[in-house]
Every structure is written in structure tokens, then in C-alpha cells.
LUMGU-936237 format. One record per residue (C-alpha): residue number from 1; residue in one letter; x, y, z. Coordinates in nm, 2 decimals, padded with zeros to 4 digits. Example, Ala and Ser with C-alpha at 12.3 -4.5 7.8 and 13.67 -1.06 7.14 Angstrom:
2
   seq   type     east    north       up
     1      a    01.23   -00.45    00.78
     2      s    01.37   -00.11    00.71
# end
This chain:
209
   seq   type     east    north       up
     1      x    01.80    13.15    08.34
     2      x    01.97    13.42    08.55
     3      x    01.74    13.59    08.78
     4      x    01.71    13.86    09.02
     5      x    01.45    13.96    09.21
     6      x    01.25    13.79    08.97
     7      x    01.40    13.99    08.69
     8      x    01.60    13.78    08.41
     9      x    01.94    13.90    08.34
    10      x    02.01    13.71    08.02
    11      x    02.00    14.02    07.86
    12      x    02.15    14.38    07.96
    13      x    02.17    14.66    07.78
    14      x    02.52    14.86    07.80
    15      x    02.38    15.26    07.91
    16      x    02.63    15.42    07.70
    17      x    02.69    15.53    07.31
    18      x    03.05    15.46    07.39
    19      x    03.15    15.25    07.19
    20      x    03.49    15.16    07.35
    21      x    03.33    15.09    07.66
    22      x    03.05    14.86    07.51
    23      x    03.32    14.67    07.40
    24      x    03.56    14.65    07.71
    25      x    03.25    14.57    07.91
    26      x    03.18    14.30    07.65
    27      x    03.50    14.13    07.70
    28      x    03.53    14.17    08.05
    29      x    03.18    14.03    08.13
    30      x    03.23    13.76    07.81
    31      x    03.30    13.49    08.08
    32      x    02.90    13.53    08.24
    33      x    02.76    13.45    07.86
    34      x    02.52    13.71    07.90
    35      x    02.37    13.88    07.59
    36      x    02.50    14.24    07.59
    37      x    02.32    14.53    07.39
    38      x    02.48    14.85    07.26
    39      x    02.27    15.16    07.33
    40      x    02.44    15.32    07.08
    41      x    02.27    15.05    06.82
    42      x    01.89    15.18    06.96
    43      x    01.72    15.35    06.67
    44      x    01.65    15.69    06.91
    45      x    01.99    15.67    07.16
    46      x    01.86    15.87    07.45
    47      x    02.09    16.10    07.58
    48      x    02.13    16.16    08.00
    49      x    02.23    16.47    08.12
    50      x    02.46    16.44    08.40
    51      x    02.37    16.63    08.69
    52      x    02.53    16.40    08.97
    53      x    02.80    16.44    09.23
    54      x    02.96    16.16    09.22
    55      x    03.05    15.90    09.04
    56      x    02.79    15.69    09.12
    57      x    02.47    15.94    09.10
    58      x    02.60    15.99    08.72
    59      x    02.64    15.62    08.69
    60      x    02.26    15.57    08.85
    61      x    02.08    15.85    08.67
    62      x    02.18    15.64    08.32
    63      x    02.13    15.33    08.46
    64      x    01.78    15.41    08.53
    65      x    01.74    15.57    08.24
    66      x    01.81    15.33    07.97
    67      x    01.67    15.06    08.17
    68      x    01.31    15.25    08.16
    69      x    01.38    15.31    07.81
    70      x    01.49    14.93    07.67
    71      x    01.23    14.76    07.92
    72      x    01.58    14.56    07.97
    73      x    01.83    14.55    08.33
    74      x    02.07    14.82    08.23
    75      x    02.40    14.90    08.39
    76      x    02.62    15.19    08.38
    77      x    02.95    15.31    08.47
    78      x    03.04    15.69    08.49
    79      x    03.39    15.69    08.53
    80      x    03.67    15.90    08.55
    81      x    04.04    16.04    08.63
    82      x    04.13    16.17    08.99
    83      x    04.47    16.33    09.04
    84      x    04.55    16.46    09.41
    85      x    04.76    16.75    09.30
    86      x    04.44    16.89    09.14
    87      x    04.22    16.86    09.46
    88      x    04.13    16.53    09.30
    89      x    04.05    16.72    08.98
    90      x    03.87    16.68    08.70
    91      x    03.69    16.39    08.83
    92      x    03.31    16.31    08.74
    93      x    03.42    16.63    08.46
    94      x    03.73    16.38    08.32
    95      x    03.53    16.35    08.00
    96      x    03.45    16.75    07.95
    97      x    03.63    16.95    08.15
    98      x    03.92    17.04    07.90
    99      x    03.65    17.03    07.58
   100      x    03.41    16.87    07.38
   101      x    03.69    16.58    07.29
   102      x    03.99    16.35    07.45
   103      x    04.23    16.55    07.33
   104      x    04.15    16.85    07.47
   105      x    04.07    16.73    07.80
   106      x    04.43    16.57    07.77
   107      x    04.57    16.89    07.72
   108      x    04.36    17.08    07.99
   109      x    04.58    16.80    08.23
   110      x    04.89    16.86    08.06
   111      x    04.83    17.18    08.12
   112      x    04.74    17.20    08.49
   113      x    04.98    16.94    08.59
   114      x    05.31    17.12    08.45
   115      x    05.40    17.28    08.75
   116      x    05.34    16.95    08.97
   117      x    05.59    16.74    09.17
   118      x    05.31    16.53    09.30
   119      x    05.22    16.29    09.01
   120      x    04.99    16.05    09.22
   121      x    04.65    15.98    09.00
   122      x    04.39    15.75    09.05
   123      x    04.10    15.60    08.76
   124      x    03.77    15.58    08.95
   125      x    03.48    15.35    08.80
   126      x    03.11    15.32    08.94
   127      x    02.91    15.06    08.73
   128      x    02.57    15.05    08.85
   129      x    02.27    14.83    08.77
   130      x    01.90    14.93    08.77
   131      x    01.58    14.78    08.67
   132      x    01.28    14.87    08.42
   133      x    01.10    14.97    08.72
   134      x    01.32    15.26    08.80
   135      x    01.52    15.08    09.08
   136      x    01.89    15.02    09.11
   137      x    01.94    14.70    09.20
   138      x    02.35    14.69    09.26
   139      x    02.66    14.93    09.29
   140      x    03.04    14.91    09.33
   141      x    03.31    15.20    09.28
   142      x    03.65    15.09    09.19
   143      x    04.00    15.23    09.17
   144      x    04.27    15.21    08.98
   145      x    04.60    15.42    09.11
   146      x    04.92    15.51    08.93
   147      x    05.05    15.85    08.78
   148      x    05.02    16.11    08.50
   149      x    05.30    16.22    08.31
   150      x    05.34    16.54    08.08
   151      x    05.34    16.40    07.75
   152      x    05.16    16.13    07.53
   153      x    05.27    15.75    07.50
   154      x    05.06    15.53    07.32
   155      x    04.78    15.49    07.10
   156      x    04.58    15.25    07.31
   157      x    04.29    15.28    07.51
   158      x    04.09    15.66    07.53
   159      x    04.07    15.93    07.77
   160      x    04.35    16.02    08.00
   161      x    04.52    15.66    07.91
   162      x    04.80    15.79    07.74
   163      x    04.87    15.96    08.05
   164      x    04.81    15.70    08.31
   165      x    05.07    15.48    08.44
   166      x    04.95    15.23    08.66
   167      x    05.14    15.13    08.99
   168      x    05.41    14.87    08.91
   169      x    05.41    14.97    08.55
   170      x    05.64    15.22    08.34
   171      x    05.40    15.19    08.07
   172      x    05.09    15.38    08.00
   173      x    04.76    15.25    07.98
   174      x    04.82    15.39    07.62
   175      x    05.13    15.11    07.55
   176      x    04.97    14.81    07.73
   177      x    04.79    14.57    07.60
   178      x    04.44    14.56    07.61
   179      x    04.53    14.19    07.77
   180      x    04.67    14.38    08.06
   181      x    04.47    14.69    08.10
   182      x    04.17    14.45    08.14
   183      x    04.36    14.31    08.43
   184      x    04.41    14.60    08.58
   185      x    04.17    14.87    08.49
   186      x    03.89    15.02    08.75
   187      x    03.68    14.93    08.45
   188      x    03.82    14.60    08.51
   189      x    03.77    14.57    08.91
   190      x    03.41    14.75    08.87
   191      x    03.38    14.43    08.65
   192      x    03.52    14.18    08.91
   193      x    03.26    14.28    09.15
   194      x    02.97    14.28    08.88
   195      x    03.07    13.94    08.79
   196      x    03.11    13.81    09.15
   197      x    02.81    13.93    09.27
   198      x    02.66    13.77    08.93
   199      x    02.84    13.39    09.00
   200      x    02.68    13.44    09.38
   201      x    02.35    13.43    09.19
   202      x    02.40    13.15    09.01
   203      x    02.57    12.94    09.28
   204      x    02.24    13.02    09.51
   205      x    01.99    12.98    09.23
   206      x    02.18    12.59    09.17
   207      x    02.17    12.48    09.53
   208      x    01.81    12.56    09.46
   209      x    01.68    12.41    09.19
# end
């Protein structure tokens, strides 16, 4: 049994009613053969306002949240689109700043970005994991650079990726495959780190048994 800090992490519950994200986080930790839970499946899905500043304060205040809630480790990510032109707009507002949908926060880019020479963008992912006791145990922040463009390709992904093209691409996240975006992603390398940081555990807990 996976442990930390005497803490089994067998199961975790995913803090989010996303369900595209449950399920990218589902793949992308599929190789640990933990058990992960969908908040969204909770009878009562508790919903955590996000008063943060950053990334990672979002990421933690859910975290913590869900994890008091379930009685289960929980992690987080709070995650979002950064594009220099914008003063590294819209940021931890990616997911409301154009609207109460991904369209219109699409737009709200398109938008802003029209008069722009300066396409450089970044994805930014914290993923953070706290404890039933309040605590957060772990934290990473990730990036994931490339560039926006002015109109729509693709009907992969969510968010911005229609958008997004990653550095060495000419495809956006929105055309790739799911295969590759899970490669390359800051969801992805958030993951990475999870998982590393999870394989250390093991590794130590083995040379201990």
C-alpha cells in the first residue's frame, strides 16, 4: 500500500466537476494504478470559490477542500492560459474572464489579441495535493509554451486549445491527438512530477520493507 506520512494514497479523489480533466488526469496517472474518484460523481459536489492569486492558492484552496470533504487525499490543478502580449493575461481568470463558457472566453482572446504581433503564449498548471486534515502535502506548477492564433482549429481538447500551438508544432492543441497533447501538455508535466514524486515513494517504501 502506498503511503505518506502515514496517509494511504490508494485512493484520491480528483477536486474538480470537470469532467475532461478527471479523465486526462485518469490517463495520465493510469500508469501508478491508483483508484481515482470523480467529484463530480459525489451525491452533494461542493463548489470552491476561487479567491487565490495564483495558480497554486486556487489549486490549494480545492485541494483542501475536497480532501476535508471525501475524508480521502485530494489533488487539484487550477490551471490556465498566459499570453505575454496581454501582461500575461487572462491567467488564473482563463476559465471566466470572457464568460460563463469556453467559447466566450475564446472569443474575449480573439478579441484582445487582434491587434498583436507578439503571439508568444504559455499553458500554466498547478496540481496540488492535500490531506483530510487540512494540510497540503505536495505542489508543482508546470508550463507549457507555444502561441495563439486568431481563429479556431480543431475540435479537440477545451479551453483555449483551439488556439494553442505548442512550440515545434503547427497544429493546435485542438488538431492533436489526445496521444500527443498528453505528451506535452502542462497538465501533462504537472503529471510527470506527481507521478515521480509518487515512484520516489514507492522505491523508498521497497528498500524498506
Amino acid at each position: 500500500m502506498l503511503m505518506l506520512d502515514g496517509v494511504s494514497l490508494e485512493q484520491i479523489v480528483i477536486a474538480s466537476g470537470n469532467r475532461h480533466k478527471y479523465e486526462e488526469f485518469k490517463g495520465l496517472l493510469a500508469p501508478l494504478g491508483i483508484e481515482l474518484l470523480f467529484g463530480g460523481d459525489y451525491e452533494h459536489p461542493i463548489e470552491i470559490e476561487e479567491t487565490g492569486t495564483t495558480f497554486v492558492e486556487n489549486a490549494s484552496l480545492k485541494a483542501v477542500a475536497w480532501a476535508k470533504y471525501s475524508g480521502l487525499p485530494a489533488i487539484s490543478d487550477d490551471s490556465g492560459i498566459e499570453v505575454r502580449a496581454l501582461g500575461w493575461q487572462p491567467g488564473i481568470y482563463s476559465s471566466r474572464i470572457g464568460g460563463e463558457d469556453d467559447e466566450a472566453c475564446r472569443q474575449w482572446l480573439i478579441r484582445n489579441m487582434a491587434d498583436k504581433t507578439d503571439r508568444f503564449a504559455r499553458y500554466a498548471a498547478a496540481l496540488v495535493l492535500a490531506f483530510p486534515d487540512g494540510t497540503v502535502r505536495w505542489h508543482t506548477l508546470a508550463y507549457c509554451n507555444g502561441s495563439v492564433i486568431q481563429e479556431k482549429r480543431g475540435e479537440n481538447g477545451f479551453g483555449y486549445d483551439p488556439l494553442f500551438i505548442p512550440e515545434g508544432y503547427e497544429q493546435t492543441f485542438g488538431e492533436l491527438p489526445a496521444s500527443v497533447k498528453s505528451r506535452l501538455s502542462h497538465r501533462a508535466k504537472a503529471s510527470e512530477a506527481f507521478i515521480a514524486m509518487l515512484r520516489g515513494l514507492k522505491g523508498a517504501q521497497a528498500q524498506n520493507i
